[in-house]
C-alpha positions as CSV (number, residue, x, y, z in Angstrom):
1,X,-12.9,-14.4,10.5
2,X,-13.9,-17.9,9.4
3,X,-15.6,-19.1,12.4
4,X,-18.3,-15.4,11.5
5,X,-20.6,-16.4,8.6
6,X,-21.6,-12.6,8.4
7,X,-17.7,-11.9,8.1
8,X,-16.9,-14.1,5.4
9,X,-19.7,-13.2,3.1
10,X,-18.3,-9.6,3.4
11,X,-15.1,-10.8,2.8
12,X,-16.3,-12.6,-0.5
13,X,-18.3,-9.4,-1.7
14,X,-15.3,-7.5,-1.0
15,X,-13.0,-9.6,-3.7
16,X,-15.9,-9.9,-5.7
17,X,-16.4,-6.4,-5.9
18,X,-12.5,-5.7,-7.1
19,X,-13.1,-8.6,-9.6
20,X,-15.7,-7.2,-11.0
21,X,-14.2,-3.6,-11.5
22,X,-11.4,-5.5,-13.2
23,X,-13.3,-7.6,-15.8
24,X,-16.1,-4.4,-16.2
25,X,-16.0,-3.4,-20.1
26,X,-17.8,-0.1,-19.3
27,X,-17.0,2.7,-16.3
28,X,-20.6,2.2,-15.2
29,X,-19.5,-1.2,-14.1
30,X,-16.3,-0.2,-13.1
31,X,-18.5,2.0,-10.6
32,X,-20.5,-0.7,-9.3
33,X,-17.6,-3.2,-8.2
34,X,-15.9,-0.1,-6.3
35,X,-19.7,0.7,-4.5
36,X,-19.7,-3.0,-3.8
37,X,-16.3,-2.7,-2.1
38,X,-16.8,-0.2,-0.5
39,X,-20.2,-1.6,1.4
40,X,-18.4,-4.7,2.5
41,X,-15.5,-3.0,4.0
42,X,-16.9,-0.6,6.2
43,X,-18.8,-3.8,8.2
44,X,-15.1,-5.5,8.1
45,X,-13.8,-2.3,9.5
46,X,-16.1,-2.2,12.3
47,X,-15.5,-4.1,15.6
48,X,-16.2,-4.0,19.3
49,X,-12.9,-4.5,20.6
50,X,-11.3,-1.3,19.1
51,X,-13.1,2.0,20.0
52,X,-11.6,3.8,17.2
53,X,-13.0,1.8,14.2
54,X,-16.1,3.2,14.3
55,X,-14.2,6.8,13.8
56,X,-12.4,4.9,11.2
57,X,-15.3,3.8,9.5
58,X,-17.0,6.6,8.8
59,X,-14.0,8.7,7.6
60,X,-13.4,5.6,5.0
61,X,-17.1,5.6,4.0
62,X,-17.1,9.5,3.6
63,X,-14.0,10.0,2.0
64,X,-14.8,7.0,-0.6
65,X,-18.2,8.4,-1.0
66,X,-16.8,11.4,-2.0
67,X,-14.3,9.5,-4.5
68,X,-17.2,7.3,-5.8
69,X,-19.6,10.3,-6.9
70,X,-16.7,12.5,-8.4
71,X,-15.9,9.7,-10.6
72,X,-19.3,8.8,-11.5
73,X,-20.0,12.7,-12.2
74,X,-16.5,12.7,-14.4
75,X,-17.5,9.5,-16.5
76,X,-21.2,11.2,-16.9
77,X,-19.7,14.5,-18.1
78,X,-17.4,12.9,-20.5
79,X,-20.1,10.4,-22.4
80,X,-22.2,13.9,-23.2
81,X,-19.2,15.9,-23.9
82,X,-18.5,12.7,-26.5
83,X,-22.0,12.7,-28.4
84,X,-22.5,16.3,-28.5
85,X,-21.2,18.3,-31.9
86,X,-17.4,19.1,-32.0
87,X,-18.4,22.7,-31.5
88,X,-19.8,22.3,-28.3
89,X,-17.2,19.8,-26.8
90,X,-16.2,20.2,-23.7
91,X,-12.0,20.0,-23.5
92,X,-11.3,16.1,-22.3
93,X,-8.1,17.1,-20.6
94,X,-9.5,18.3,-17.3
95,X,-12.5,15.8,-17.4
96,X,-9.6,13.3,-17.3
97,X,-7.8,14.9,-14.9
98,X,-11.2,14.9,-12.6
99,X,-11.3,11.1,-13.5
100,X,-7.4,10.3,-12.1
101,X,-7.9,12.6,-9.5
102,X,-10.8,10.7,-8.0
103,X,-9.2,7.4,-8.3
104,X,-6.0,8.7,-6.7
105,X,-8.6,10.1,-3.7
106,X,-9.7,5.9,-3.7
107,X,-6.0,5.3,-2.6
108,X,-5.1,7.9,-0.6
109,X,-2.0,8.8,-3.5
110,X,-0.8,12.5,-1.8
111,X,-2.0,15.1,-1.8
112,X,-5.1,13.6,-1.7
113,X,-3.9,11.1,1.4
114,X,-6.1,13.3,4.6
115,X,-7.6,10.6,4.8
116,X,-5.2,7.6,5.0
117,X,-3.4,7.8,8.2
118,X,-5.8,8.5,10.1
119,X,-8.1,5.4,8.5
120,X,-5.3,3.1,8.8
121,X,-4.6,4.3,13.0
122,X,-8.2,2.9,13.6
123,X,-8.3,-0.1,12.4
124,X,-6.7,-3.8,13.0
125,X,-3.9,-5.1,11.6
126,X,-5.7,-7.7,9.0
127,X,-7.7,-4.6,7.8
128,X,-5.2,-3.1,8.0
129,X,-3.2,-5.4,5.5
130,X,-6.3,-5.1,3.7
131,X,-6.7,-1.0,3.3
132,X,-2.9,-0.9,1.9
133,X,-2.5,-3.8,-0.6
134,X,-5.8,-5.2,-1.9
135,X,-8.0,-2.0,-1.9
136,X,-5.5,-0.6,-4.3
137,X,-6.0,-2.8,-7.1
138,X,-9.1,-1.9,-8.5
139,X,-8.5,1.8,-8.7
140,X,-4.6,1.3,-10.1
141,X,-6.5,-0.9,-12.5
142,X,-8.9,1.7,-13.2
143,X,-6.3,4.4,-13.4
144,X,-4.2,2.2,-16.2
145,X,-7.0,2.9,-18.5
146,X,-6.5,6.8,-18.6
147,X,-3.1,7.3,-17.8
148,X,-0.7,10.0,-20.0
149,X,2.7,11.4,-18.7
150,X,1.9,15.0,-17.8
151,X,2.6,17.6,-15.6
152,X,-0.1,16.8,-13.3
153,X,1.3,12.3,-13.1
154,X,4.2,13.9,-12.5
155,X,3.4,16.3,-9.3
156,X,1.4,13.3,-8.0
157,X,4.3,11.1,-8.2
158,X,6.8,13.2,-6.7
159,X,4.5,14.4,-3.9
160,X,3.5,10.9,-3.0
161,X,7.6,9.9,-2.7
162,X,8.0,13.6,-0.2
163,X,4.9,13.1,1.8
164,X,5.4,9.2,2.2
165,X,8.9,10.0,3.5
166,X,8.5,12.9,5.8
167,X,5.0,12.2,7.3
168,X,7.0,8.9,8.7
169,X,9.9,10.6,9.8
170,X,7.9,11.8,12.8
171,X,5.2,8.8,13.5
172,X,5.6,6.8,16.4
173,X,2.5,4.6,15.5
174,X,3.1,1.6,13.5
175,X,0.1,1.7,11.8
176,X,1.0,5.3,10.7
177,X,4.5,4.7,9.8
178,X,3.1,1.5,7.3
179,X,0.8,4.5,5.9
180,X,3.2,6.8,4.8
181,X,5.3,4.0,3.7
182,X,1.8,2.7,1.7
183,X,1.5,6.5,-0.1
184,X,5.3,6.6,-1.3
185,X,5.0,2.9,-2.7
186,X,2.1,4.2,-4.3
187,X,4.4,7.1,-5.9
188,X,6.7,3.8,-7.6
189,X,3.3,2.5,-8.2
190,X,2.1,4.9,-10.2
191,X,5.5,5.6,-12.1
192,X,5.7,2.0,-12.9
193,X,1.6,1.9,-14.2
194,X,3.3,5.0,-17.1
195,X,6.1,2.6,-18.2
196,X,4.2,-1.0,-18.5
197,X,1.5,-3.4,-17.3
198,X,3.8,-5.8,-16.2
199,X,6.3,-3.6,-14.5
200,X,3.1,-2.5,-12.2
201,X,2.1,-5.9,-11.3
202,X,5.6,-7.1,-10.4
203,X,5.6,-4.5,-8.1
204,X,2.2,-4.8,-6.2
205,X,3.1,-8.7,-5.9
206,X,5.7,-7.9,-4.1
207,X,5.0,-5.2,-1.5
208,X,1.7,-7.1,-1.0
209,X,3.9,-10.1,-0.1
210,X,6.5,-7.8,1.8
211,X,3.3,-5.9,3.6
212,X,1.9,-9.3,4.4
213,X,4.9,-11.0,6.3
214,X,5.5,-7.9,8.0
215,X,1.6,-7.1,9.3
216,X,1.8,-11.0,10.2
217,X,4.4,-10.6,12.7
218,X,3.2,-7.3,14.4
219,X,-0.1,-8.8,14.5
220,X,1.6,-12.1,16.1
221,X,3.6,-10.0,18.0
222,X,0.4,-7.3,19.3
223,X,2.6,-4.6,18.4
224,X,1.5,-1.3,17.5
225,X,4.1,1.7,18.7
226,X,8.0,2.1,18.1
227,X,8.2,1.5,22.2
228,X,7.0,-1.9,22.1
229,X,9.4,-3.5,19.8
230,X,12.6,-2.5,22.1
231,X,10.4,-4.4,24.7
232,X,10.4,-8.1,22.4
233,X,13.3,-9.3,24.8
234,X,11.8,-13.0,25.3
235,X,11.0,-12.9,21.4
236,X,13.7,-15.7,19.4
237,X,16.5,-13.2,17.9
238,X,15.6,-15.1,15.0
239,X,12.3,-14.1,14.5
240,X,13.4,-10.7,15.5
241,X,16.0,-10.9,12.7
242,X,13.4,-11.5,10.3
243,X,11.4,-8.9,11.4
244,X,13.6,-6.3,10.8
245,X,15.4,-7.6,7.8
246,X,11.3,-7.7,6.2
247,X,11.3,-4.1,6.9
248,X,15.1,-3.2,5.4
249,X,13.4,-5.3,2.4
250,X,10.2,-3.7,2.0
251,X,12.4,0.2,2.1
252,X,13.9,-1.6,-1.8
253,X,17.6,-2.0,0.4
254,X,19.3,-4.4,-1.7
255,X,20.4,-7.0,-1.8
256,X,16.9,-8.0,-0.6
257,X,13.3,-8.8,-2.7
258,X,11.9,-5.4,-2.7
259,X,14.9,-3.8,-4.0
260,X,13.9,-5.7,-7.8
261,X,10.9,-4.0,-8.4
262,X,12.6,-0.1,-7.8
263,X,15.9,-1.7,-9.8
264,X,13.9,-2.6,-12.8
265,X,11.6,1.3,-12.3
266,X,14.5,3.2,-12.3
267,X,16.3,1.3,-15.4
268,X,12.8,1.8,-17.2
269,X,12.4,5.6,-16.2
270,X,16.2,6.3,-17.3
271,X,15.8,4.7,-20.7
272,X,12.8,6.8,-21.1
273,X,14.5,9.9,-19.8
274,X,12.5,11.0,-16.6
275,X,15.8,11.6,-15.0
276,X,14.7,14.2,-12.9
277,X,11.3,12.1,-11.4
278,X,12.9,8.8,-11.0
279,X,16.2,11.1,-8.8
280,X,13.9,12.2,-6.5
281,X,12.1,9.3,-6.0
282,X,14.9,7.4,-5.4
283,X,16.5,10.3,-2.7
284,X,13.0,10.3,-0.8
285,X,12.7,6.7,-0.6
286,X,16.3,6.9,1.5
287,X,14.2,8.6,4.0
288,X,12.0,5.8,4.4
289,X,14.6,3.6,4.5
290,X,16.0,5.6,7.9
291,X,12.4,5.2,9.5
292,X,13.1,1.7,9.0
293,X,16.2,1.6,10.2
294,X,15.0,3.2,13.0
295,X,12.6,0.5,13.7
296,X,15.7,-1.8,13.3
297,X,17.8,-0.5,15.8
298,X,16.7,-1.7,18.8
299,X,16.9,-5.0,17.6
300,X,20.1,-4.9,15.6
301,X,21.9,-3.6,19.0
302,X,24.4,-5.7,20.2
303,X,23.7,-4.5,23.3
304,X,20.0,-3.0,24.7
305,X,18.5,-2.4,28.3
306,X,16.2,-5.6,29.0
307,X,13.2,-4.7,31.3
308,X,12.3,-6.5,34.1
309,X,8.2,-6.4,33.7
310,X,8.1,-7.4,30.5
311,X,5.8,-9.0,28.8
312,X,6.1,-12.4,27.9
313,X,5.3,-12.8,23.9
314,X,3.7,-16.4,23.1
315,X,3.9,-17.7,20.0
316,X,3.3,-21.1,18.5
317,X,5.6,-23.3,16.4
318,X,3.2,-22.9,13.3
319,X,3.5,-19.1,13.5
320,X,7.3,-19.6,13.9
321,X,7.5,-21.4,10.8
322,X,5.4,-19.1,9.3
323,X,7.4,-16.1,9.8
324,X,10.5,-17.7,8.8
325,X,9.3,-18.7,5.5
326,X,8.0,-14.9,4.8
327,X,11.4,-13.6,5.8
328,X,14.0,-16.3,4.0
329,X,12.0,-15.2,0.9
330,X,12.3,-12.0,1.5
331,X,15.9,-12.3,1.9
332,X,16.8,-14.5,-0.7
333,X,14.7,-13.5,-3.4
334,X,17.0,-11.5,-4.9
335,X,19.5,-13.5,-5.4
336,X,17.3,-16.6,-6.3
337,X,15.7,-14.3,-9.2
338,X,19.0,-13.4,-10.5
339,X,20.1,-17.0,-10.5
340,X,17.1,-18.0,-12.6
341,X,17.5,-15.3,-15.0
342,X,20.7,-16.3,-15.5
343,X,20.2,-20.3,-15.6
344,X,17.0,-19.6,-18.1
């Protein structure tokens, strides 16, 4: 990435593009920095060595296309609906509906998610890291400004949460299984953007970090189908520990990290009495949790078959370390969090 000028001026258009969405004081500039980040993804995206990013590409560049000009033609219709005399107003409730709706088709939030797997199955793992944690930001920031509790939040929520658990029930893909895991966090995502600012960034910190260490070590690791990981015999059982421990972590099992964000959800959503939501949110997420497990149980095994052409993993000190680090926090940052609560 470094070592490619061309590459790393696409990768600074690409933040600068989310940046500027953020700090935009009108939806016309709002607009702009999601066109910008959009151009400078699709040439990320595309590479030589993998013949399906091209594929990829162009269903990412349609798809967001699509989103882009829906929400400009939303925003349009609602500044004339908002100078013209009360008689003639058009109702604001389905132009805002059209606005969340295209936002929601930016992140590939169910049922507008066509689009996401089959994105995410194409493309590397950094870009991959990329697609599910920082080309979110920019429309959830977006989607803070016009969000209400209504019948409509509430159908996307709970049909993120079911499609991000069953579409992964039957993935052997990697890439895919992270997808459907990416559209149910985006169900908590979503909840947590109706209850508070903070509670929404608390949790984006942390599956970005969770999504991070694990895309590090299948990237590390070359991984990319269920097969392959009962085939990491001359992998440290350490490093495959923290693998699979990352993954418990990122499904919100406690007592890991990624259980604090859904604990403090589900306490908000119960005091404001979205019983009903925040029950079946937490019952689909046990579903990801046994895709997970799934992945786990090779490695967990205290016995397992050990092929004899297998293929011997390198990996360097530094990206030992590395991992480590990423899991241990993972692990302990539960507890660590409580501990400082408690101390402060």
């Amino acid at each position: 990435m470094f070592n490619n000028p061309t590459k790393f001026l696409f990768l600074m258009t690409l933040i600068s593009g989310t940046l500027i969405t953020i700090s935009a004081n009108s939806w016309f500039g709002a607009w702009m920095g999601l066109e910008i980040n959009l151009l400078s993804f699709i040439p990320l995206m595309s590479t030589s060595r993998n013949l399906f990013s091209n594929e990829a590409s162009l269903k990412y560049f349609l798809t967001q296309a699509l989103a882009s000009a829906t929400l400009l033609f939303a925003v349009i219709l609602t500044s004339l609906s908002l100078s013209l005399p009360n008689t003639l107003m058009i109702s604001m409730t389905p132009l805002s509906t059209l606005i969340n709706s295209s936002l929601m088709l930016k992140m590939g939030a169910a049922p507008f998610h066509f689009w996401f797997p089959g994105v995410m199955e194409g493309l590397s793992w950094m870009n991959t890291l990329t697609l599910m944690t920082w080309q979110k930001i920019a429309p959830l920031m977006l989607l803070s400004y016009n969000l209400q509790m209504n019948t409509f939040i509430a159908f996307i929520i709970i049909s993120s949460v079911i499609i991000g658990s069953l579409g992964g029930l039957s993935q052997t893909s990697l890439r895919k299984i992270l997808a459907y895991s990416s559209i149910n966090h985006l169900g908590w995502l979503i909840a947590a953007l109706i209850l508070g600012e903070n509670l929404w960034m608390l949790y984006m910190t942390t599956y970005m970090f969770l999504s991070t260490a694990i895309v590090f070590m299948f990237n590390s690791f070359k991984l990319s189908h269920i097969n392959q990981i009962f085939s990491m015999n001359s992998c440290p059982p350490i490093i495959k520990f923290s693998l699979f421990t990352t993954l418990l972590s990122l499904g919100g099992l406690p007592p890991f990290l990624g259980f604090m964000p859904k604990w403090l959800i589900i306490q908000s959503m119960v005091e404001a009495n979205l019983i009903p939501i925040i029950t079946t949110m937490v019952v689909m997420t046990l579903l990801t949790l046994f895709y997970y497990l799934r992945l786990s149980f090779g490695a967990f095994m205290l016995t397992y078959s050990e092929v004899l052409w297998n293929f011997n993993y390198t990996q360097n000190n530094l990206n030992h370390n590395i991992t480590l680090n990423l899991a241990i926090t993972s692990i302990l940052g539960l507890p660590i969090c409580s501990l400082l609560y408690w101390m402060l």
